[in-house]
N, C-alpha and C positions, 0 to 999 in steps of 0.2 A: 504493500500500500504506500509507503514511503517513495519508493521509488520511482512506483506510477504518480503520484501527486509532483515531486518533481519533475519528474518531464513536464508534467502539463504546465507547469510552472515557468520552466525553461522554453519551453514553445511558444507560449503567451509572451514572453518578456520577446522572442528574437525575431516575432511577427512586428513587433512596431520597427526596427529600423529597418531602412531602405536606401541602396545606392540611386539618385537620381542622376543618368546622362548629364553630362554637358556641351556642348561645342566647342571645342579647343581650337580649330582652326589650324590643325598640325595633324602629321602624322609620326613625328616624331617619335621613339621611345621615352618614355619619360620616366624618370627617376626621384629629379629633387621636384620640393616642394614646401612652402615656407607662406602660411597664413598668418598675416598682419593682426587680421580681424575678422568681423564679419561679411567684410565688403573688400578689403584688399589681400587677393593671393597672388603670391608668384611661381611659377612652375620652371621646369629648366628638364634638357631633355639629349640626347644625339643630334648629328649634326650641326652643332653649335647651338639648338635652338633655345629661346627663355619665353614665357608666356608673363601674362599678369593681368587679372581683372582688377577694376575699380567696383563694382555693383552687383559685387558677390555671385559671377560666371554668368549674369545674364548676358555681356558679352568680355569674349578673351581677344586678348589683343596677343598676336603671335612674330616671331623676331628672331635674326639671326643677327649672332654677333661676328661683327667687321672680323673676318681675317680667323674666323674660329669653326670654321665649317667643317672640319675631319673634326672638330674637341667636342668629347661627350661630358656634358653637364651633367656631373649625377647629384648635384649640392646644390641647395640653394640657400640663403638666408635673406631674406626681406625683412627691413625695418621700417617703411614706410610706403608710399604710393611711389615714389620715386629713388631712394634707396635701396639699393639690393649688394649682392655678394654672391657671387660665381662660381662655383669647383667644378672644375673637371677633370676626372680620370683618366688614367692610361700611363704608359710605360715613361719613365722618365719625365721630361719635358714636355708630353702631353696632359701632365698632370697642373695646370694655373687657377690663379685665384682671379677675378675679373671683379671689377665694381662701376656701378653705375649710380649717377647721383640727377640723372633728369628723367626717371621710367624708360632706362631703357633707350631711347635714342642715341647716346653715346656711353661706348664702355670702354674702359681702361683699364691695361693687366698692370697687376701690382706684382704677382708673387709666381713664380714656376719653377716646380721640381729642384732642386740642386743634386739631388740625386739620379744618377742613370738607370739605377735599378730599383730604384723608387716608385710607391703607387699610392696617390691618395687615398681615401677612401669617403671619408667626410668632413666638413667643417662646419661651425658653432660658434656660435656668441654669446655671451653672458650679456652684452652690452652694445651700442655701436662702436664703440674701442677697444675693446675686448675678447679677442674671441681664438679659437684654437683650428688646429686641422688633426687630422691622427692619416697614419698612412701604413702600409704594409712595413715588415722588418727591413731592416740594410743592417747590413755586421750583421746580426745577431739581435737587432733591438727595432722595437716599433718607432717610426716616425712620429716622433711628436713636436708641433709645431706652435708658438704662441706669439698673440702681437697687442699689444697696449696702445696703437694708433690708429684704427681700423682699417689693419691690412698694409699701410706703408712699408712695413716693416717685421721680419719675424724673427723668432729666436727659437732654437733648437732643445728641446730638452730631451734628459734622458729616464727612459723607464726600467723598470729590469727586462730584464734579458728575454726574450724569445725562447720561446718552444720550439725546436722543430721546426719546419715552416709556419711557423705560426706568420699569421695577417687577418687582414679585416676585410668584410665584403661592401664593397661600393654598391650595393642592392638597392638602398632607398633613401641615404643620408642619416640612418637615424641607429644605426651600432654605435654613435656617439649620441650622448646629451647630456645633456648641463643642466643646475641648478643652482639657484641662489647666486650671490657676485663671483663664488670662487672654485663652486664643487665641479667635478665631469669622472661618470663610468663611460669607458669603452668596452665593447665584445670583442673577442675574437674567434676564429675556427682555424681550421685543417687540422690535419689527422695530430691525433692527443692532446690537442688547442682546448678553445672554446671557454677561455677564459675570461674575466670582467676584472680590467683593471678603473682604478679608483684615484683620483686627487681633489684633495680640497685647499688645495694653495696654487690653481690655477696653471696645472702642469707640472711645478717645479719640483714636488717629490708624489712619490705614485706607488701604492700598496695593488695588491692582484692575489685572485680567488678564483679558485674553481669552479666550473658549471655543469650540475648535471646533463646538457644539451649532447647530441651527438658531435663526435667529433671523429668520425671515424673513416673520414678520407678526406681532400683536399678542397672538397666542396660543401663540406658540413662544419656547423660551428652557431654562434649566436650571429644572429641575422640585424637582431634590433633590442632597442632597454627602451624603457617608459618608467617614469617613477610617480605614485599619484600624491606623492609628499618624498622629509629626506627618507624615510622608514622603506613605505613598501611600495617596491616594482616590480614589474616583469619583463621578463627575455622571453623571446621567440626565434626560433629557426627553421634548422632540419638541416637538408642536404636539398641543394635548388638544383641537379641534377636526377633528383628521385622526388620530383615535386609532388608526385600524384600517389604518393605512399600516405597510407593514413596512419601514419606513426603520430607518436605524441610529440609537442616539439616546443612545449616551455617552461620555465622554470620562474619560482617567486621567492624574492626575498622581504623579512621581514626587520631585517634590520640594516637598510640602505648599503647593501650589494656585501656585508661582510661575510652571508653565507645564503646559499640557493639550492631548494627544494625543487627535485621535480613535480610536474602538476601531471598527475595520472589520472583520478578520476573522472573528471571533467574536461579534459583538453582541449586547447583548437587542435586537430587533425589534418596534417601535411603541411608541406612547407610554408612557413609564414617569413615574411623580409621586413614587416614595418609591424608597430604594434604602439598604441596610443591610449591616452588617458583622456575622456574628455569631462572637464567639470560641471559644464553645463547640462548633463544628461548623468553625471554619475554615474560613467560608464566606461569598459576599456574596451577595445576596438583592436583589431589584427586581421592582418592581410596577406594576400600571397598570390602566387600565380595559379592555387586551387582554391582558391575562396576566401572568404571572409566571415569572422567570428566577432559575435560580443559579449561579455559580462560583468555582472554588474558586481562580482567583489571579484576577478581575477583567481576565482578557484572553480565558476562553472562557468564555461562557455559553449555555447551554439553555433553551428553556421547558420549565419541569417543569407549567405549571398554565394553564387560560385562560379562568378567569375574573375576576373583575372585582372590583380591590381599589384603594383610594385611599391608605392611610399604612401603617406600619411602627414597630415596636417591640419591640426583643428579637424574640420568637418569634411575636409576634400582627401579624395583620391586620385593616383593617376596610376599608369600602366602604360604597354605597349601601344602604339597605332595611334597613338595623340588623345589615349583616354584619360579622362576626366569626368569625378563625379563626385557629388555634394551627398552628406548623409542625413536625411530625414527621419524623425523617430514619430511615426501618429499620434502619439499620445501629446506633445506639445509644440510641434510644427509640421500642420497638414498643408501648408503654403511655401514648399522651398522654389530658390529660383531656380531656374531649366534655361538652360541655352536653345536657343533656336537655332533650328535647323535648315 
């Protein structure tokens, strides 16, 4: 009886959200994605592409950056309608930091690779001055990146030492995230990786813990971190290689990332890359190229959806093919906006 009334419980709660379309005006791949507000997002994507609505996707304005047409954007950070911050991945020197300070119309590269075997992964801001990158190992040790001028300028720090091939996946921008002026957990994976390193002095010294996530070949590991305070968050992964396994693929900690539970009973199921906390709905959210989960304390979740999303921001999704979509929940927004088509 208990565990039939839960389900019906769990069914009822994953029937109110819904991915609503939008019109991107791309077909981009899209990766990063960085929600200002309710009304200002900016998207970033292959091909050098960036998006950004004013009016909450009822229309997207879509863009390439001068001279950045082979660079895949998988980073974004938006601070304003006009403000933005650019990563993109790739080997070496395909890996730059871009900023734009009129929407978009003109961007300029502040910061690229210094390493050859270097690979970004993501990048972050506490602040408009403030803000980090994390990138695959070189030597033996994860790139870590930090800069006190937004972006002029960055300085190198060092964390402990690599696993193995240990690195981070550029999946969705969000195996890194920040809190408060000075805290940041990163994920990482490959085979006996899948670690969550930890700093609350803004880079400068870095503690790392274990995760039960898979880590058991070079494409599995922690995909993504959310935290709904400094206490408790959650990881999601898998192996984005074996995306359509309904394996379990998160883990939750209750004391801000010092130790990580697998989540078995309830799990989202198969590969997730992006996974988010929203306050507004008091709710966590996870996604992946096999669907999408919600729950409402991060120990049972549902797929409410199944299809096929890569990052996460506030209320927006995106994905391959220049998708985008806004999250609706019935119970207190039967009115979201829709792009036309």
């Amino acid at each position: 009886m208990r565990l039939a009334a839960l389900t019906l419980l769990l069914t009822a709660h994953s029937a109110a959200q819904t991915w609503i379309p939008q019109n991107s005006g791309t077909k981009a791949s899209l990766r990063g994605v960085s929600a200002v507000n309710s009304k200002i997002v900016w998207a970033s994507g292959s091909r050098g592409t960036w998006l950004r609505t004013t009016d909450a996707g009822e229309h997207w304005q879509a863009g390439v950056v001068e001279g950045a047409a082979n660079l895949d954007f998988r980073g974004i950070r938006a601070f304003d309608a006009n403000r933005a911050i650019l990563m993109s991945s790739g080997p070496g020197d395909a890996s730059r930091i871009y900023q734009t300070k009129d929407g978009g119309a003109h961007w300029r590269m502040l910061f690229n690779n210094p390493d050859a075997k270097g690979f970004f992964d993501a990048v972050a801001f506490w602040d408009a001055k403030h803000g980090i990158i994390i990138g695959d190992a070189v030597d033996g040790r994860m790139t870590v990146f930090t800069t006190n001028n937004g972006g002029e300028f960055w300085i190198r720090h060092i964390p402990p030492p690599a696993v193995g091939d240990e690195g981070a996946f550029a999946a969705s921008n969000s195996c890194l995230v920040l809190r408060g002026s000075d805290e940041a957990w990163f994920g990482t994976g490959g085979k006996g990786a899948a670690r969550v390193f930890h700093t609350s002095d803004r880079g400068r010294t870095w503690t790392v813990m274990p995760s039960p996530l898979r880590n058991d070949s070079a494409s599995a590991g922690i995909f993504s971190l959310a935290f709904r305070d400094g206490k408790h968050g959650v990881a999601v992964g898998g192996d984005y290689e074996k995306d359509k396994e309904l394996t379990a693929n998160a883990a939750l900690t209750n004391d801000g990332g010092k130790t990580w539970t697998p989540l078995r009973a309830f799990p989202p199921r198969g590969f997730r890359s992006a996974v988010e906390y929203l306050p507004e709905f008091k709710l966590w959210i996870a996604t992946g190229t096999s669907g999408s989960d919600s729950s409402p304390d991060g120990l049972r979740w549902i797929r409410f959806d199944t299809g096929s999303y890569n990052a996460l921001s506030g209320r927006w999704a995106v994905g391959a093919q220049g998708r985008i979509a806004y999250l609706t929940q019935k119970r207190s927004d039967t009115t979201p906006p829709q792009g036309r088509e």
